[in-house]
N, C-alpha and C positions, 0 to 999 in steps of 0.2 A: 764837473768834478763832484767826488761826494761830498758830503759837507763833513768839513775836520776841524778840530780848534789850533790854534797857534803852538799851544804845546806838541800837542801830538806834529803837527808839519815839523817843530821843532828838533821832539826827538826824530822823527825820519829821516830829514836832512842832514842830520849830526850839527843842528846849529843853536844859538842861543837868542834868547827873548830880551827884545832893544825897548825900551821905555811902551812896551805890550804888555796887553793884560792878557795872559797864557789862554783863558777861559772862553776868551771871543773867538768867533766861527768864519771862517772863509763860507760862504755861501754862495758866489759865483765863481767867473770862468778866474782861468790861472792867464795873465797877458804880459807882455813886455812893450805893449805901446800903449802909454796915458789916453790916447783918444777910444781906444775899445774897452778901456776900464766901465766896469757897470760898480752901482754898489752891492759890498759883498765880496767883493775879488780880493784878489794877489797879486802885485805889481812885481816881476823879475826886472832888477837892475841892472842891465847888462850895460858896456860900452860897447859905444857906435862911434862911428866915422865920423860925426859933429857933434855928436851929445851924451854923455854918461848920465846912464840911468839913472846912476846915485845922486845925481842932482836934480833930479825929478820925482822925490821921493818925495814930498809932500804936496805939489800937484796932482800925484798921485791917491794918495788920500782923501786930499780934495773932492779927487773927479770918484769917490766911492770905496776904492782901496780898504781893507780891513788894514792891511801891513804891507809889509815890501821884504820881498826876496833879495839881501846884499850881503856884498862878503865887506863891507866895512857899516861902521855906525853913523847913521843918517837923521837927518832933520823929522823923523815922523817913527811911529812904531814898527818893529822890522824884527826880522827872522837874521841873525846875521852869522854865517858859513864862515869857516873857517879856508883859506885860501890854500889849493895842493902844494905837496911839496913839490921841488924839480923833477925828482922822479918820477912823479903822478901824471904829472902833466903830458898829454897827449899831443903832441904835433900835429895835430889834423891840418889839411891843406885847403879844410874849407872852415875851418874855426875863426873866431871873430878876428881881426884884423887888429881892428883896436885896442886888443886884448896886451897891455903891457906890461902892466902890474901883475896879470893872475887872477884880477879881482872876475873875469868874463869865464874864465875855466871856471873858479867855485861855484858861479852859480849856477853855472849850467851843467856841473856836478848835482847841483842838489836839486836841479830842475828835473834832473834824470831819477833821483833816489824817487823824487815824490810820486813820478810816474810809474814808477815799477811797483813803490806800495799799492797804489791806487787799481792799477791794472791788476793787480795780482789779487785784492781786495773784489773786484767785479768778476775775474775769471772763478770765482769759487762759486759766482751764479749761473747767471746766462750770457755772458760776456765771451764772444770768439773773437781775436783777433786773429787779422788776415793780412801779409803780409808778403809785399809784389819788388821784384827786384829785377835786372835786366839792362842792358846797355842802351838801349832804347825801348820806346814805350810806354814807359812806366806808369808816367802822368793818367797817360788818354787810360789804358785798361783798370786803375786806381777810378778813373771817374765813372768807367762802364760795370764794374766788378758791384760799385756801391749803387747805380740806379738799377742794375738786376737782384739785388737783395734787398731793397730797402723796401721794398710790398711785403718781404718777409719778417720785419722787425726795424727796431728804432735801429738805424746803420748812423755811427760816424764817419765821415772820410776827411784828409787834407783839400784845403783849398789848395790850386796849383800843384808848385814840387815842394810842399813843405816838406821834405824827405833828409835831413840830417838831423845832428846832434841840438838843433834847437826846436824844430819845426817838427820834429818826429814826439819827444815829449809833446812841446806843445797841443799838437794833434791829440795825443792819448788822454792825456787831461780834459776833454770835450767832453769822454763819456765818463756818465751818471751811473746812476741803480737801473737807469729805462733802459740804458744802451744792450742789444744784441749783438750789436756788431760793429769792430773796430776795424777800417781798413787802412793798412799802415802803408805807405809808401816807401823804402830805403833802399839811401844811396851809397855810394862807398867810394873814395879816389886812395884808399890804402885798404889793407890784410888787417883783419882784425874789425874795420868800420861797423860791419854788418852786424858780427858778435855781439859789436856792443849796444847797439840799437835793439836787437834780437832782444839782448836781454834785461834792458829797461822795458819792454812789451812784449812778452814770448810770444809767437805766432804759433796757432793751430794749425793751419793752413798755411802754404809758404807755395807763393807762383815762381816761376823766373821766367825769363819771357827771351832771353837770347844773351849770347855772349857777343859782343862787338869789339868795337876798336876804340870807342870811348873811354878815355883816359891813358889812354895807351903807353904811352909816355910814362906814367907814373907807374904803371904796374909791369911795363918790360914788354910783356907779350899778351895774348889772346888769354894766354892757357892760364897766365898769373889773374888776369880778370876774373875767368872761371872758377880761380881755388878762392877768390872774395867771393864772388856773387854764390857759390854753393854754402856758404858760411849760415844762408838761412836755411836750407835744407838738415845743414848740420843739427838747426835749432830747434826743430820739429820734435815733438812726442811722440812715442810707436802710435797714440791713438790720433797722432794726424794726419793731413795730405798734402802731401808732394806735388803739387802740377806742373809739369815739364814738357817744354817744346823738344817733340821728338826730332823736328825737322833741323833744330839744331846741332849737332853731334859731340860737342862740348855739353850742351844743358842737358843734353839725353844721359850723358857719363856721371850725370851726380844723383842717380836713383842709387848708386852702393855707396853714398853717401850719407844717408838718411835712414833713420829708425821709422820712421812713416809709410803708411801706405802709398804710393806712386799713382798718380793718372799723368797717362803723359795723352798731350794735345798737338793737332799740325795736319797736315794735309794728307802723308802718310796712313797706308790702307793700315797699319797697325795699330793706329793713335787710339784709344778708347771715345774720347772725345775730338771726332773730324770735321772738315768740310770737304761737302766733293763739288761737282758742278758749279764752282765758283765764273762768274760772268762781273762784268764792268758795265756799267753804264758810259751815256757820255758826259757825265761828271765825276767817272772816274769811283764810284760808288759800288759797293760789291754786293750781287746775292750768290748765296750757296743753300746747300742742303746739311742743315745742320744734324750730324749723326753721332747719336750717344747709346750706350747702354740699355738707356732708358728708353729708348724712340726716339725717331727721328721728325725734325718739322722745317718748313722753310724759311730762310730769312732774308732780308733787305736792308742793310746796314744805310742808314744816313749818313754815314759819316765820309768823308772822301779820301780815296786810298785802300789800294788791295793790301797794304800792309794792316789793317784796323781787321782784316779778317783774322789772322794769329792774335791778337790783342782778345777779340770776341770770343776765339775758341777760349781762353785762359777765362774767361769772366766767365765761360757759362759751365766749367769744370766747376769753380768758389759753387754756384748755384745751386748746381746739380748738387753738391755734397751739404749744403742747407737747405735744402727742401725745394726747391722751385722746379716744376716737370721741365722736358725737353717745350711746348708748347706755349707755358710761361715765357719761357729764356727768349723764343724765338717771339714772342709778342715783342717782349720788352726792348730785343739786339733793334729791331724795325724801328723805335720810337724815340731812340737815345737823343739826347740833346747834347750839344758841346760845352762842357764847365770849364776847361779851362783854359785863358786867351793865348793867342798866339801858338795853338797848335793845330796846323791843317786847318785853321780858322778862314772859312770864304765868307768875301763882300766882294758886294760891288755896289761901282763909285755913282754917282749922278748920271756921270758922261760913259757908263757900260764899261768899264772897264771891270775884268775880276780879281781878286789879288787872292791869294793862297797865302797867309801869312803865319808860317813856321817858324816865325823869327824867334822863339824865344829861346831855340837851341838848337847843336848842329854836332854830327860825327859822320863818317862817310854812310852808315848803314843806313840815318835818316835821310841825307843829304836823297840818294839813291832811290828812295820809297819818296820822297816829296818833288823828285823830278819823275818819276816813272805814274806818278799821280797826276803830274803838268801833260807829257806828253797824250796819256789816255783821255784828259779833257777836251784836245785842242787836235789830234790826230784825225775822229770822224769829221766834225762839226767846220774843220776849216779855219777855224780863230788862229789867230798869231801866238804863240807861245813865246813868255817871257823867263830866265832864270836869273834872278838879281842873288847872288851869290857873294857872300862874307869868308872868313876865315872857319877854320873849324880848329879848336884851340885844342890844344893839350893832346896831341898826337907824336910830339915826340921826335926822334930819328926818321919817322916813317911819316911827316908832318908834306915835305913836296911831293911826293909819291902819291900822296892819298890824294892833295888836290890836282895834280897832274891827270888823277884818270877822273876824277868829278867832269873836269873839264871836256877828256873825252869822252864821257859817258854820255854829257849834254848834245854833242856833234853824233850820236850813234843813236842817237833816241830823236833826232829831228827837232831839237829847241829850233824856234826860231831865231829869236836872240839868246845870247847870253854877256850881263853887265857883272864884271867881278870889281870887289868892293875892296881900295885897301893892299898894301903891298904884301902883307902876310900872304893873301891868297894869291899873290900872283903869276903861280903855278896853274890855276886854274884856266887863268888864261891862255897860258903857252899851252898847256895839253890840248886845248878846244883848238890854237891855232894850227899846232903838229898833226891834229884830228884832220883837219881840213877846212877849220874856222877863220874865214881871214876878213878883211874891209871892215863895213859895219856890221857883218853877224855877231862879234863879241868886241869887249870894251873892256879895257883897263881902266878902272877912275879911282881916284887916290880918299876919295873920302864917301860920307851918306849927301854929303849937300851937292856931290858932283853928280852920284845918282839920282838923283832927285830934280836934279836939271834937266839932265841927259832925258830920263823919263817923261820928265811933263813936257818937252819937246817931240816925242816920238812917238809915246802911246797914243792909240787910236781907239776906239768904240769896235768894243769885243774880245778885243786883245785879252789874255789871261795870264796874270804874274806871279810865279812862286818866289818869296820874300824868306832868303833862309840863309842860318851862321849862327855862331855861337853865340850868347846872351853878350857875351862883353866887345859885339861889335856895334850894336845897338839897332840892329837894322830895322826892327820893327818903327825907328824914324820915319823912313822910308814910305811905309804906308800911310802911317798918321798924316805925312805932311800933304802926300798927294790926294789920298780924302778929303782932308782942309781945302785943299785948293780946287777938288772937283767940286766940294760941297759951295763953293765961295762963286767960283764961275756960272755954277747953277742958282744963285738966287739963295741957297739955303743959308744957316745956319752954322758959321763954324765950330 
């Protein structure tokens, strides 16, 4: 963050100075957990599920803290917000939980004011923010968008999906006076989400990366997802860019949405930014011929999954419009490395087995690109294909349908096995058996400790397992524990 004094955060936030002397200076990062406090910082007080910030307000200080961000008066010097009215107050369906007094809404009101001065303060330099939206994806092209521009300048990006009303400040607050580049992840489960993110960090640049079925439930249909996710195209300046997946026909429809210039990207001979001669490895790994405006050059994506080629066309649009050539991009698309866990993340165990672990999240459109990635690993090479499949939440009316055809998509793609996790999914099952899945080709088990059985009795050396559902299934247990127990039976380390 730049360096501000208590007063100035003060007036920004609209709050008042608690036993602070106005004059002293935040000089490091802005945090809400005590253990990543340096000194120099601002400690935000928010409540949690076991612990309210405000009572960690002089620990805080303690560990470096200049002050503490609360909307009540605390044990230590503090910035303290005044709490919104009822009207104010936003219902978001992914706001803090704990939040029951109001004291979680203020200050992640003022978590936001201070971001938006801050950003806005950097954007009158060299500071672009860029900013990826999308029903899936989001993460992995956030992590590829920042390692193809970061040779270009000092780049911020979110760890993981820091991608809402907490994690989205937070993130913006990382960059300094050095920062070129901010790259914003956001999410939305309501109309308006995007807006509001949008505009605590306007975006120069605004990707969308597809319109899905992800939250589906909340927003009605496809098309209501669509009128959210164009909310950042809405937010765009005539002097910015639009990148849109042509391939999608929904994300294609919101270039007459946008004062910005358009690049639209996708496989489509129209795309400005294409791939043509897309090929798979037998890991499931894609090369194409990356073709732009600019010239074309070839690339080799490490990452696995023909879906990561649409993710790469969108990164290498951001690039192309900050400087990097077409032969840069395609250096760099070759070298990517994975940042963040649990997505298309491969290991394997002691005893060979490989796991594909997507566990950190699930909607049919992943679900689909993380089995159509199992089957292209395990189709040449002869390995057994596994699909440990959880629930996929918030889908709504259209919630047994969607897992009914997962089910049969697995039987028409040649899984070998398939384990469904949990009686939520257990549509997943019936469609795989209607498919023509019956005896032991798939399984119903009622919990992660039954697959986890089931598994360590079955799996073989070579076998290859996609680990996938929605974060609040938890399945990424799954992996952890048969790692432990491969690592345990080998002699290692657990």
């Amino acid at each position: 963050m730049i360096v501000l004094s208590l007063a100035e955060i003060a007036d920004v936030v609209g709050g008042r100075l608690h036993r602070a002397d106005g004059g002293a200076q935040v000089t490091g990062s802005v945090e809400f957990d005590t253990r990543q406090l340096a000194p120099g910082g601002l400690f935000v007080a928010l409540p949690g599920a076991n612990v309210d910030g405000h009572d960690l307000a002089a620990q805080a200080v303690e560990a470096g803290a200049v002050a503490v961000l609360a909307a009540r008066e605390v044990d230590a010097p503090a910035i303290v917000v005044p709490r919104p009215a009822a009207d104010e107050t936003h219902e978001r369906a992914f706001a803090l939980h704990a939040d029951k007094d109001g004291s979680g809404a203020a200050v992640l009101a003022a978590l936001g004011k201070l971001a938006r001065y801050v950003v806005r303060r950097l954007a009158e330099g060299q500071l672009t923010v860029v900013g990826v939206t999308g029903s899936s994806g989001k993460t992995s092209t956030k992590d590829v968008i920042a390692q193809l521009i970061e040779p270009l300048g000092p780049t911020v990006a979110p760890p993981g999906s820091f991608n809402n009303e907490l994690g989205h400040p937070w993130t913006a607050l990382r960059a300094d006076a050095n920062t070129k580049h901010l790259v914003l992840e956001m999410s939305a489960r309501g109309l308006g989400h995007i807006a509001e993110l949008a505009d605590i960090a306007p975006p120069k640049i605004g990707v969308v990366l597809n319109v899905g079925t992800a939250h589906v439930g909340e927003f009605g249909s496809r098309e209501g997802i669509a009128k959210a996710k164009g909310e950042l195209v809405e937010a765009l300046p005539e002097d910015g860019l639009a990148v849109l997946n042509l391939d999608d026909p929904l994300v294609a429809a919101m270039a007459s949405r946008t004062k910005a210039r358009v690049v639209y990207v996708g496989e489509s001979a129209s795309a400005q930014v294409r791939a043509a001669d897309i090929t798979l490895d037998d890991e499931a790994r894609a090369s194409f011929r990356l073709i732009t405006p600019a010239g074309e050059a070839s690339v080799k994506l490490p990452l696995h999954g023909e879906h990561h080629v649409g993710n790469a066309l969108s990164a290498a649009a951001v690039a192309l419009e900050l400087g990097a050539t077409p032969a840069e991009i395609a250096a760099r698309l070759s070298q990517l490395e994975q940042r963040s866990a649990r997505r298309m993340e491969v290991v394997t165990s002691p005893d060979g087995v490989t796991f594909l672990n997507d566990s950190y999240n699930a909607n049919p459109e992943s679900v689909r690109a993380g089995l159509k990635a199992l089957a292209a690993m395990t189709r040449e090479t002869g390995r057994r294909s596994w699909a440990v499949l959880g629930v996929m939440a918030e889908l709504g009316a259209d919630s047994v349908t969607a897992h009914d055809e997962i089910g049969r998509l697995v039987v028409r793609l040649n899984i070998a096995k398939l384990v469904v996790i949990g009686p939520e999914a257990a549509a997943m099952h019936q469609g795989a058996c209607q498919e023509g899945s019956w005896g032991e080709e798939a399984a119903l088990v009622p919990d992660v400790e039954a697959a986890v059985a089931l598994l360590r009795d079955q799996l073989r050396p070579g076998d290859v397992v996609l680990v996938k559902a929605s974060k609040s299934a938890g399945l990424w247990r799954v992996v952890e524990a048969l790692l432990e127990n491969s690592e345990r039976s080998n002699g290692g380390d657990a």
